[in-house]
C-alpha positions as CSV (number, residue, x, y, z in Angstrom):
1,X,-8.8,7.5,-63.0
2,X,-6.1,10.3,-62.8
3,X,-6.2,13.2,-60.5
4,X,-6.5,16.6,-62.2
5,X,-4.2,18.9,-61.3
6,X,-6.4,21.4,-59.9
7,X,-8.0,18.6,-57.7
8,X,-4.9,17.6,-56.4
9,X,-3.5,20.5,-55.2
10,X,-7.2,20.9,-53.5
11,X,-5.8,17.9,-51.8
12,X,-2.7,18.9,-50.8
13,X,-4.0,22.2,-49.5
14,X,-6.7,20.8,-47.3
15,X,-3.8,18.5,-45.8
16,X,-1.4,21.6,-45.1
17,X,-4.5,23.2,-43.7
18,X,-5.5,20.6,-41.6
19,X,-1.4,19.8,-40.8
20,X,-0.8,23.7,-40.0
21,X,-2.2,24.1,-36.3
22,X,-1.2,20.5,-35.7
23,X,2.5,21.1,-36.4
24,X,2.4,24.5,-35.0
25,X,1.4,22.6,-31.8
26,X,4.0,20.0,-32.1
27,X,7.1,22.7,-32.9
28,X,9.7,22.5,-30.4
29,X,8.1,19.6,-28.6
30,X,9.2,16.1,-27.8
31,X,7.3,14.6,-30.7
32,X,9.2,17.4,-33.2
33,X,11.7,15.0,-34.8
34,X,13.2,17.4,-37.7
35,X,16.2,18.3,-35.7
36,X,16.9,14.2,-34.8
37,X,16.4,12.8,-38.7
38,X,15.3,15.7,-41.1
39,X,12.1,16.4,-43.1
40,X,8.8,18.1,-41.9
41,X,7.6,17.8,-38.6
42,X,4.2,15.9,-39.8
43,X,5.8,13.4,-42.0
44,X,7.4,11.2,-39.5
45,X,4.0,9.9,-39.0
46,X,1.9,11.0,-42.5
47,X,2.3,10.8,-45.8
48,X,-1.0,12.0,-48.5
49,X,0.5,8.9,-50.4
50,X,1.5,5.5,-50.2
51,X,-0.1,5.3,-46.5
52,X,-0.7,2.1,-44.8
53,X,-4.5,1.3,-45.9
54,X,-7.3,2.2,-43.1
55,X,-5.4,4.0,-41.4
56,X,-5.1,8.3,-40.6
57,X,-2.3,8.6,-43.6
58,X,-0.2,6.8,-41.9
59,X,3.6,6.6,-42.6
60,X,5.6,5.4,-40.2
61,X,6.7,1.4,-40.0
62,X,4.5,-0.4,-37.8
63,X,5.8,-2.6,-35.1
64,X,5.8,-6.8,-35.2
65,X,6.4,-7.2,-31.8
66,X,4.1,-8.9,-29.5
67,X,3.6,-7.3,-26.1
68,X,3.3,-8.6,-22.8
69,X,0.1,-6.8,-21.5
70,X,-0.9,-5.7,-17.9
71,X,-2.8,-8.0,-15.8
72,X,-4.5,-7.8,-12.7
73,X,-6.2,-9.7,-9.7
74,X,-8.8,-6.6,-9.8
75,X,-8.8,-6.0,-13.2
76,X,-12.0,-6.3,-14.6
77,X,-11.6,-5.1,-18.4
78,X,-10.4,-7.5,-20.8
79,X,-7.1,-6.9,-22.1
80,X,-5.7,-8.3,-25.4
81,X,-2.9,-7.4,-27.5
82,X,-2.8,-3.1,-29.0
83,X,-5.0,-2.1,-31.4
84,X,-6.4,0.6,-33.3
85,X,-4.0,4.3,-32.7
86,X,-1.9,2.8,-29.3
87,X,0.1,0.3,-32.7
88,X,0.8,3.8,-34.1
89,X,2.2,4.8,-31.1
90,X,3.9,2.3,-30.4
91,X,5.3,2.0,-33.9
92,X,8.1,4.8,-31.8
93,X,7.7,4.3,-28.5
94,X,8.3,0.4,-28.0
95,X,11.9,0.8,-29.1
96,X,11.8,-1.8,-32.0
97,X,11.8,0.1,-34.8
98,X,13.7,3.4,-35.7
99,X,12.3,7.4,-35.8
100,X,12.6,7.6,-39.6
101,X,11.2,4.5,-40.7
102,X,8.3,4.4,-43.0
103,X,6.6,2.4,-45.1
104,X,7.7,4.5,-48.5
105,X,10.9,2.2,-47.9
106,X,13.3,4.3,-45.4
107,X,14.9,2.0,-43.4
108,X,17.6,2.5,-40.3
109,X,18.2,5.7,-37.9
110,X,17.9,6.5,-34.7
111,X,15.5,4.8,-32.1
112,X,13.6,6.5,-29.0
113,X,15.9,7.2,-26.5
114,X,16.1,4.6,-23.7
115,X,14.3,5.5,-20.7
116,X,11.0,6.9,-19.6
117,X,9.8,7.3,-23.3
118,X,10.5,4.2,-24.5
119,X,8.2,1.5,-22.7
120,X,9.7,-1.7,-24.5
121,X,7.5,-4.3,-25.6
122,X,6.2,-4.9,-21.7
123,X,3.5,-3.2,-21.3
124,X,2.6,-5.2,-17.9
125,X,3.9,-2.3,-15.8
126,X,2.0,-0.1,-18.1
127,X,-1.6,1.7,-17.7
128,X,-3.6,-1.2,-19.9
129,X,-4.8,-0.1,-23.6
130,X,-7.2,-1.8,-26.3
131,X,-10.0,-2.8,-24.1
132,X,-13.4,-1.8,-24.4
133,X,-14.5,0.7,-21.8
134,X,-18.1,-0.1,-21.9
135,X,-21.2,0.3,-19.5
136,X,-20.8,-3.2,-18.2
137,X,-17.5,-2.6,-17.1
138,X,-18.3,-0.1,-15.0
139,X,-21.1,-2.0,-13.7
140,X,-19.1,-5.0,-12.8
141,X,-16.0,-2.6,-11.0
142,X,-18.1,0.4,-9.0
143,X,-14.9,2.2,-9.2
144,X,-14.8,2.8,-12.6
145,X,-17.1,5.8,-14.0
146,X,-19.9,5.1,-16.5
147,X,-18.7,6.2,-20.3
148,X,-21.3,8.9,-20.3
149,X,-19.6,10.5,-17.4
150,X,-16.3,10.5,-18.8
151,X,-15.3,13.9,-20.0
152,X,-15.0,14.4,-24.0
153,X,-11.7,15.5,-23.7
154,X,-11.1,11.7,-23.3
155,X,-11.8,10.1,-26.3
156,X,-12.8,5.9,-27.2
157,X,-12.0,5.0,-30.4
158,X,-14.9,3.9,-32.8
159,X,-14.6,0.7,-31.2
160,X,-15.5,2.1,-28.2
161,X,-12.0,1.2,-26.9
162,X,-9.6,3.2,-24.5
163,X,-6.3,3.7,-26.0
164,X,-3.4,5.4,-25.4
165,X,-4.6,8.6,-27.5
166,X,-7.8,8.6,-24.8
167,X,-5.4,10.5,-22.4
168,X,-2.6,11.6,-24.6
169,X,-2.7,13.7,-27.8
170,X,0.5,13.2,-29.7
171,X,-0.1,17.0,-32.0
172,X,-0.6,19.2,-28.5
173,X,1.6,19.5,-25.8
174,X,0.3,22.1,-23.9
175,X,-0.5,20.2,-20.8
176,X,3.0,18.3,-20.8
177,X,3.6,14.8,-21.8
178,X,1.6,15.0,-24.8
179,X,-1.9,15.4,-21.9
180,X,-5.6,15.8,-23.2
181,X,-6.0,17.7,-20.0
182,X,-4.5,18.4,-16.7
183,X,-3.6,16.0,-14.5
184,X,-3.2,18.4,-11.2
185,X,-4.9,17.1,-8.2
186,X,-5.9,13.7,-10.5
187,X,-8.5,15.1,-12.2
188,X,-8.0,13.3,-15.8
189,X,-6.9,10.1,-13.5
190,X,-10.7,10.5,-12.2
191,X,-12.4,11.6,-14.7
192,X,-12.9,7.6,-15.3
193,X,-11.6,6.2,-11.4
194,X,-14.6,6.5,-9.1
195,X,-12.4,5.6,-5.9
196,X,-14.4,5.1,-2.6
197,X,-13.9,7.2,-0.1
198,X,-11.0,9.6,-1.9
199,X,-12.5,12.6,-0.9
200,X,-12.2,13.5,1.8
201,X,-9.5,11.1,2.5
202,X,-6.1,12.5,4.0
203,X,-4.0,11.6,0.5
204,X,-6.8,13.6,-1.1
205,X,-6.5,16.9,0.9
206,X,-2.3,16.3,2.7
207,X,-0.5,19.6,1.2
208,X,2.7,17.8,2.8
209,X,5.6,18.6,0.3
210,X,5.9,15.2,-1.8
211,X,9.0,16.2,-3.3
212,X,10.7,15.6,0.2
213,X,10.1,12.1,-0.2
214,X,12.6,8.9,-0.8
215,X,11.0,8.8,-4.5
216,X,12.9,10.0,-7.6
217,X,9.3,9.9,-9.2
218,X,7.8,12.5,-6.8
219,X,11.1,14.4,-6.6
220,X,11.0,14.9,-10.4
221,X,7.2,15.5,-10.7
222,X,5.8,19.1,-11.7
223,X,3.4,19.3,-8.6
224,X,4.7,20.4,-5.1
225,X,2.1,18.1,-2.6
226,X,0.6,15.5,-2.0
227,X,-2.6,16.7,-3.0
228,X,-1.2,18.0,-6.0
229,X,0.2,14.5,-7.3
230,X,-3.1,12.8,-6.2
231,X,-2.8,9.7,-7.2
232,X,0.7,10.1,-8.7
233,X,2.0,10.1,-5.3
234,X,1.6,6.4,-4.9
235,X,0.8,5.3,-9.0
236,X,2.9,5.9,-12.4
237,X,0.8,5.2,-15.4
238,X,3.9,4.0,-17.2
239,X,7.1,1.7,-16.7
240,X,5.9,1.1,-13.0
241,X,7.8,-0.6,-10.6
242,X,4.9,-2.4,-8.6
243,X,3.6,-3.8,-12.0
244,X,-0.1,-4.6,-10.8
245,X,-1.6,-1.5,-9.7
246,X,1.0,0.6,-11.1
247,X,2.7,1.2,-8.3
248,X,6.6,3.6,-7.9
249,X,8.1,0.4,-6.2
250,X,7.9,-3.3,-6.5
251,X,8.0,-3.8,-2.6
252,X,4.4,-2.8,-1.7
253,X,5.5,-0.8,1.5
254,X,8.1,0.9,-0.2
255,X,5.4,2.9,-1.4
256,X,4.5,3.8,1.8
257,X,7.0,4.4,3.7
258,X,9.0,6.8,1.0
259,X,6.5,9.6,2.9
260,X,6.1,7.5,5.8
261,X,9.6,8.1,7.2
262,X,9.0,11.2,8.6
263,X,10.5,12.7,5.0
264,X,6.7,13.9,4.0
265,X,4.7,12.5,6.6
266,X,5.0,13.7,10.7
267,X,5.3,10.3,12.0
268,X,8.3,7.9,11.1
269,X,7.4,4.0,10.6
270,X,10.4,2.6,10.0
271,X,11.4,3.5,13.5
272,X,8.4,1.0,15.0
273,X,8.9,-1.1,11.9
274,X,12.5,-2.0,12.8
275,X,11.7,-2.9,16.7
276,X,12.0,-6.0,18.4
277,X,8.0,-6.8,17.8
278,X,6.3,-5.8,14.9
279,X,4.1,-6.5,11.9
280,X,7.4,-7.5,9.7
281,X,5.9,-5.5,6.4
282,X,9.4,-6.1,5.0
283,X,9.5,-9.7,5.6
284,X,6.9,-10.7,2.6
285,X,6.5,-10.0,-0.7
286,X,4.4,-10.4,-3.6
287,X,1.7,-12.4,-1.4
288,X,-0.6,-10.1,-0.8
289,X,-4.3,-9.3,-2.9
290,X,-6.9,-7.8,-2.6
291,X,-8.9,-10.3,-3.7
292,X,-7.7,-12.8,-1.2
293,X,-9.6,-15.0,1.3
294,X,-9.1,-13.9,4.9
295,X,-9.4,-17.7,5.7
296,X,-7.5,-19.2,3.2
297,X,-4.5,-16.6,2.5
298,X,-0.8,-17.1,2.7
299,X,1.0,-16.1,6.6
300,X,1.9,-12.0,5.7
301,X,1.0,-8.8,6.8
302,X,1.3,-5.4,4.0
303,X,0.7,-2.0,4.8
304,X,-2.2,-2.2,2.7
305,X,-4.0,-5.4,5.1
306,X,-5.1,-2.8,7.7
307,X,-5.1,0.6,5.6
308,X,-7.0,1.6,2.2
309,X,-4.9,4.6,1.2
310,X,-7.5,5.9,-1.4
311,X,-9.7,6.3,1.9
312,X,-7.7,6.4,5.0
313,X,-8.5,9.8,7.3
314,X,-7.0,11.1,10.1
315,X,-9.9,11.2,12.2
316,X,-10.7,10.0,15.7
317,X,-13.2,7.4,16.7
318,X,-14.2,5.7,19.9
319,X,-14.2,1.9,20.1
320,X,-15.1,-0.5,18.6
321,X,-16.3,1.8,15.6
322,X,-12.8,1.7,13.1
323,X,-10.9,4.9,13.9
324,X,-10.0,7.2,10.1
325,X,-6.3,5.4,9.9
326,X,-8.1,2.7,8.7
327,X,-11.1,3.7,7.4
328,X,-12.3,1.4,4.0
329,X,-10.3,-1.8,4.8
330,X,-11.9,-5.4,4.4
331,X,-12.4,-7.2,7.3
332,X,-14.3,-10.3,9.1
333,X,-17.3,-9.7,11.3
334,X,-17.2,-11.8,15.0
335,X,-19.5,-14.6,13.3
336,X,-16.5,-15.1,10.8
337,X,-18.3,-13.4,7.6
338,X,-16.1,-11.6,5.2
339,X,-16.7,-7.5,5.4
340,X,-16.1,-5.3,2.1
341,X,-15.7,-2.3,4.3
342,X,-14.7,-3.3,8.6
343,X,-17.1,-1.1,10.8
344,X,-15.1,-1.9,13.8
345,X,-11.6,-2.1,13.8
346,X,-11.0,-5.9,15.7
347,X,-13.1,-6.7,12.2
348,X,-9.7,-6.1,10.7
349,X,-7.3,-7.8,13.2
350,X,-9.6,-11.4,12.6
351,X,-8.5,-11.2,9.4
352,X,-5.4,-12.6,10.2
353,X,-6.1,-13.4,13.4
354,X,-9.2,-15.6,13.5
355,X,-10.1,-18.1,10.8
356,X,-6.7,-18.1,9.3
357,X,-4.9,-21.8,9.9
358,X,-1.5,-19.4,8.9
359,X,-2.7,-17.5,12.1
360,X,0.0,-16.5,14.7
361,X,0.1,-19.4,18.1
362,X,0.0,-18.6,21.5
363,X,3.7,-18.3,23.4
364,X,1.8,-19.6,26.7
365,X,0.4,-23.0,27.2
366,X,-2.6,-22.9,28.7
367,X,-5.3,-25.6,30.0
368,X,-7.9,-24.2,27.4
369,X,-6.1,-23.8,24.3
370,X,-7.5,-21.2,21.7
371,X,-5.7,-19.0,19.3
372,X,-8.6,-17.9,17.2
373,X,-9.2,-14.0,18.8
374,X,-12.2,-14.2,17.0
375,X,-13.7,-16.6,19.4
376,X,-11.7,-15.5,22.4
377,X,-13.9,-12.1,21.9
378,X,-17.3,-14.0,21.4
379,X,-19.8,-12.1,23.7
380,X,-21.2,-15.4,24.4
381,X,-18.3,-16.4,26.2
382,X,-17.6,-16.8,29.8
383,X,-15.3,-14.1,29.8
384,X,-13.3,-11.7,27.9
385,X,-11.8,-8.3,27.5
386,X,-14.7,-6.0,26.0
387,X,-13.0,-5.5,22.5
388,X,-15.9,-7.4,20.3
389,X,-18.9,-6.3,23.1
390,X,-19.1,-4.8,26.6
391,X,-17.4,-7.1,29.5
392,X,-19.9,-9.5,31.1
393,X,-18.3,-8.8,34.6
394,X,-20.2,-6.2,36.0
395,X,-18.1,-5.9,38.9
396,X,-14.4,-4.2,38.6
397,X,-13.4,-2.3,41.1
398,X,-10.1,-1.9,40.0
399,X,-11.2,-0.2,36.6
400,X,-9.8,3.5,36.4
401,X,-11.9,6.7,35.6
402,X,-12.7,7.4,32.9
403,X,-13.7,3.5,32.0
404,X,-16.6,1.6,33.7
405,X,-17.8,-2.2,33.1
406,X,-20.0,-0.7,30.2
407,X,-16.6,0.9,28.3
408,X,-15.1,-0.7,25.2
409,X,-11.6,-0.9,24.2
410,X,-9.7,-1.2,20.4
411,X,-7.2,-4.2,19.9
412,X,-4.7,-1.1,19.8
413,X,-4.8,-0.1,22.8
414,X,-2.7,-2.9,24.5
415,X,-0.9,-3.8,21.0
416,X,1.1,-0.6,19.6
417,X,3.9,1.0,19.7
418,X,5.9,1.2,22.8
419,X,6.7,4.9,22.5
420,X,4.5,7.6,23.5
421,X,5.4,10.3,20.8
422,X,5.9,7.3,18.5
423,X,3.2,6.3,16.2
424,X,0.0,5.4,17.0
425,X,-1.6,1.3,15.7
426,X,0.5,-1.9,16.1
427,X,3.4,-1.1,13.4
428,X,5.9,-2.1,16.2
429,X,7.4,-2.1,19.9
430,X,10.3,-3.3,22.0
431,X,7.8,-5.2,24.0
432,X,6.8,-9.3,23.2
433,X,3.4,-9.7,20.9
434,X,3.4,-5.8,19.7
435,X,1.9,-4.8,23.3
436,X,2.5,-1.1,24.5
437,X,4.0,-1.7,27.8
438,X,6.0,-4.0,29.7
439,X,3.5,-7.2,30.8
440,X,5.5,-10.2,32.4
441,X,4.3,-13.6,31.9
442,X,7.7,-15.5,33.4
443,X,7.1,-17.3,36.7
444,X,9.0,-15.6,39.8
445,X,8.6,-12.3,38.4
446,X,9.0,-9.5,41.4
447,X,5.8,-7.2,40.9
448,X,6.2,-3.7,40.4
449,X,4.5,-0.4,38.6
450,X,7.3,-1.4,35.7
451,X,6.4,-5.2,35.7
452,X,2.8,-5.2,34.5
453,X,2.7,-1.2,33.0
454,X,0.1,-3.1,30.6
455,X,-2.7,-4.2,32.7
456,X,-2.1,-1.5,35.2
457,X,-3.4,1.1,32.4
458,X,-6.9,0.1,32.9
459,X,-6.7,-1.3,36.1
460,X,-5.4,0.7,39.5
461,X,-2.5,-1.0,41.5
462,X,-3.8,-0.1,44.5
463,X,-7.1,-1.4,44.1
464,X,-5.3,-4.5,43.5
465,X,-2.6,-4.5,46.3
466,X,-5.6,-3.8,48.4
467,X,-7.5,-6.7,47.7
468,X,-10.3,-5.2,46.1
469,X,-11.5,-7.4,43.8
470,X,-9.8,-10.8,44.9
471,X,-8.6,-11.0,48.5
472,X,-5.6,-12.8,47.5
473,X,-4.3,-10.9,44.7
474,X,-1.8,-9.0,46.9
475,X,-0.4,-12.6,48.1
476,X,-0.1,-13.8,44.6
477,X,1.6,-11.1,43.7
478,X,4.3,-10.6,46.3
479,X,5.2,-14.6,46.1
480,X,5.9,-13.6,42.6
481,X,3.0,-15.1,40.6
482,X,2.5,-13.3,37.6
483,X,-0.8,-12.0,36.2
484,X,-0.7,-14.6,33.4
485,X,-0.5,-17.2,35.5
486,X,-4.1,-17.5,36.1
487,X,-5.7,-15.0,33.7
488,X,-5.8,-15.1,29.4
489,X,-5.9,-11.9,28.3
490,X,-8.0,-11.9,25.4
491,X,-10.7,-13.7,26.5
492,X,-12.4,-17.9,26.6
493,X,-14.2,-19.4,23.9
494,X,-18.1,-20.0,24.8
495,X,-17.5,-23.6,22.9
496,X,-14.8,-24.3,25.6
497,X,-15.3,-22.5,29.2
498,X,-18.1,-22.0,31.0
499,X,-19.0,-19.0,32.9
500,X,-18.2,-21.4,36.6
501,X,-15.1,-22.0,35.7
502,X,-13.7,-19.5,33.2
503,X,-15.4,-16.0,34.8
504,X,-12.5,-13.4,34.9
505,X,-10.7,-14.3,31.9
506,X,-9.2,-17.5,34.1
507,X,-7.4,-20.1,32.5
508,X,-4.3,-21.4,33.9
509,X,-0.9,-21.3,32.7
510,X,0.1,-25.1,33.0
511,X,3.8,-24.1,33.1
512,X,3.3,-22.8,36.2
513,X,0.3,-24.1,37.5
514,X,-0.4,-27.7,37.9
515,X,-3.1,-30.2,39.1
516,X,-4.0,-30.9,42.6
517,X,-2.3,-33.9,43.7
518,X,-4.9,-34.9,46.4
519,X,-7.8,-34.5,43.8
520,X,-6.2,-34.2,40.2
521,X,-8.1,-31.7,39.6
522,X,-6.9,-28.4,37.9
523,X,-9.9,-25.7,38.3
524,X,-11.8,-22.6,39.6
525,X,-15.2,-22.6,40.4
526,X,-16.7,-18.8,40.8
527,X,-19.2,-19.3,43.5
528,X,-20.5,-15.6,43.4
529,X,-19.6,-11.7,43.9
530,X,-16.0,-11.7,44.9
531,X,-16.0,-15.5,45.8
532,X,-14.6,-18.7,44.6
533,X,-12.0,-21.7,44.9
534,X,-9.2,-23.2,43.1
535,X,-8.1,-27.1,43.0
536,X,-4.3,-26.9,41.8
537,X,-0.7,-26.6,42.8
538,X,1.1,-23.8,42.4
539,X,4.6,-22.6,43.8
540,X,4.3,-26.2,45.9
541,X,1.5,-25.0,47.5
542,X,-1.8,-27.2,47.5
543,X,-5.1,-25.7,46.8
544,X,-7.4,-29.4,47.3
545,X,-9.4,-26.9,47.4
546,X,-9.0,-23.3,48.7
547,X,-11.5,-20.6,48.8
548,X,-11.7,-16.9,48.8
């Protein structure tokens, strides 16, 4: 049947009305092709005839390409090849077929310009498209929003599937890159990411300038701080570099520590990061998930293992409780169970240092062996520096004010930086196993202030040149016996000391200290307060036994 006349144009003038406010919008802006390959601004993508069937008068030729598509450890949408309006916009924007090509038969032209526009047909370092974004997804990822709380300005397509025209409208530009809404401060970014613990985190609220930062991403970007980028200071929802999780760089702490060099941020890492001991964030890549198994994972350490920068605060704590640095982190409790979110902050040093077979060995051989800290910290033990629980030694006279036998230390507080006005946390130090001062363990080593700065933190040098709490100590010391000679720092597992002979953290070095000749034995035996006696040889000197 044939179209009147007077019908048609009715046609035609409901299309211009409709196509009127649309192309007003779209004059002048990126998606205004006239000026690259002539005709009208709307018929680069519609024609009222001859349109590819089902589809929103469509005109423009449709890609063949097939894409590769964004996968993720923590990705719990199912993500297939683009459907529905993200084909139409990629019909331009994967860089396979030209502007002016449409399916009435015109053929050849120009193509998108290479670059930022043009996304290619890998779309794995791409913001994923063509999944359903349903109530059970959000069930089975807390961090994603129900639909029904998802503002209307972000629209699912009948099939109840994100695509690309959920956060991008290709007629109205008036919120830049072709935006349903404004992106300032994140808030189309969370108007579907529920992230745990972003406000009030520090990336939330840090009005640091971002475009000070090693980042051509942040230097470009429309927003002036860190607050203002939100979660474009660490993600870009297109042509990433860090293709899972969208992040500016491949290298996972590059993403750090382009603020982190004291360029945005106040402290500088790289300085700690480039010492003599450190956790060697550089030295790995591409091993770390967060999905991984604590006791199972590949030998690395990331920025990421010990802070959650969607939740990290700079707020102080007292120990054990995790302090705000690392705030939201996964962890492993002192009975060896995995923790979504560490209470205390050793819960995230077992997670490499526990459990883990990859886990770092001891330099010093000692009589009981143990490299597990995890067990070294067991409050059931016979002894051990009060990291995990309170010290079962409740007599230390050598402890200084403010700290008494019931106080409890962090893992930082021995291992961190070197530097005072350095950064605080273990990044690095010019001192063996990340420790923050100088703590000799070679034989022969002349005791000073300067020798053992480490213990003598806690513990008052004079109260231990005068004998205090072992009437020998002053002896050991001056014939040059050093501290690790007889004590292990961390602590004894319960499964391998007992409280007779492994009270005070002792467990010999066996470089330096050796069996008894006369009775072969190699031992102390704590026989009460501030008493005891050793079998051994040390420095040629027979102890068959002596006592104190």
């Amino acid at each position: 049947m044939k179209t009147r006349p007077n019908e048609l144009m009715t046609v035609l003038l409901a299309l211009a009305a409709l196509c009127s406010p649309a192309a007003a919008l779209i004059d002048g802006s990126p998606h205004d092709l006239s000026a690259v390959a002539g005709g009208s601004t709307c018929s680069f993508c519609h024609t009222p005839h001859g349109a590819l069937t089902g589809t929103p008068l469509w005109n423009h030729r449709l890609s063949d390409a097939v894409y590769d598509i964004y996968q993720s450890s923590s990705l719990e949408a199912s993500v297939g090849q683009p459907t529905g309006s993200s084909k139409y916009c990629l019909s331009c924007h994967d860089g396979t077929v030209a502007l002016a090509e449409s399916v009435s038969g015109f053929t050849g032209g120009t193509y998108i310009t290479p670059g930022k526009d043009n996304l290619g047909t890998d779309l794995s370092d791409d913001h994923p498209i063509s999944f359903v974004y349903s109530m059970a997804l959000s069930t089975e990822d807390v961090q994603i929003r129900p639909p029904s709380a998802v503002p209307e300005q972000l629209k699912l397509d009948r099939s109840r599937e994100l695509q690309c025209t959920t956060c991008h409208d290709p007629h109205d530009n008036r919120y830049g890159n072709f935006l349903v809404m404004s992106n300032h401060r994140s808030q189309m970014c969370m108007s579907c990411h529920d992230l745990t613990g972003w406000i009030p985190s520090s990336h939330e609220s840090s009005v640091a300038i971002s475009s000070m930062a090693n980042d051509s991403y942040l230097q470009s970007s429309q927003h002036a701080t860190v607050t203002d980028n939100g979660c474009l200071s660490c993600h870009r929802p297109h042509s990433a570099g860090g293709r899972e999780r969208l992040l500016h760089f491949a290298r996972s702490e590059d993403n750090c520590l382009s603020c982190h060099d004291g360029s945005v941020a106040r402290t500088n890492l790289r300085t700690d990061l480039s010492k003599f001991s450190r956790h060697d964030v550089a030295r790995y890549q591409g091993v770390h998930d967060p999905t991984e198994s604590p006791s199972a994972a590949a030998r690395h350490v990331e920025c990421v293992d010990c802070h959650n920068p969607h939740a990290v605060q700079n707020t102080p704590a007292q120990a054990p409780v995790v302090p705000g640095a690392m705030r939201g982190v996964s962890g492993v409790t002192v009975s060896g169970s995995p923790a979504r979110q560490a209470q205390y902050e050793y819960e995230v040093c077992f997670k490499c240092h526990s459990d883990n077979p990859n886990r770092v060995q001891s330099t010093i051989t000692r009589k009981i062996t143990q490299t597990n800290t995890r067990l070294e910290f067991d409050q059931s033990g016979p002894s051990f520096h009060p990291v995990a629980s309170p010290g079962v030694n409740r007599n230390v006279p050598s402890l200084k004010s403010p700290m008494t036998v019931a106080s409890m230390i962090y893992c930082s507080d021995c291992h961190g930086s070197d530097s005072a006005s350095g950064t605080r946390g273990p990044h690095g130090s010019n001192y063996p196993n990340l420790l923050v001062g100088r703590y000799e363990t070679s034989d022969f080593t002349q005791e000073s202030s300067y020798s053992y700065e480490l213990c003598y933190k806690c513990h008052s040098r004079n109260s231990i040149l005068n004998d205090e709490s072992f009437p020998k100590h002053k002896d050991h010391l001056e014939q040059e016996v050093p501290c690790s000679a007889c004590h292990d720092p961390h602590g004894i597992s319960a499964a391998q000391g007992t409280s007779t002979n492994n009270s005070h953290l002792m467990n010999f070095d066996t470089t330096i200290v050796r069996s008894d000749p006369v009775t072969g034995r190699l031992e102390f035996e704590d026989t009460g307060v501030f008493h005891g006696r050793c079998y051994l040889q040390c420095h040629n000197v027979r102890h068959s036994p002596k006592e104190y």
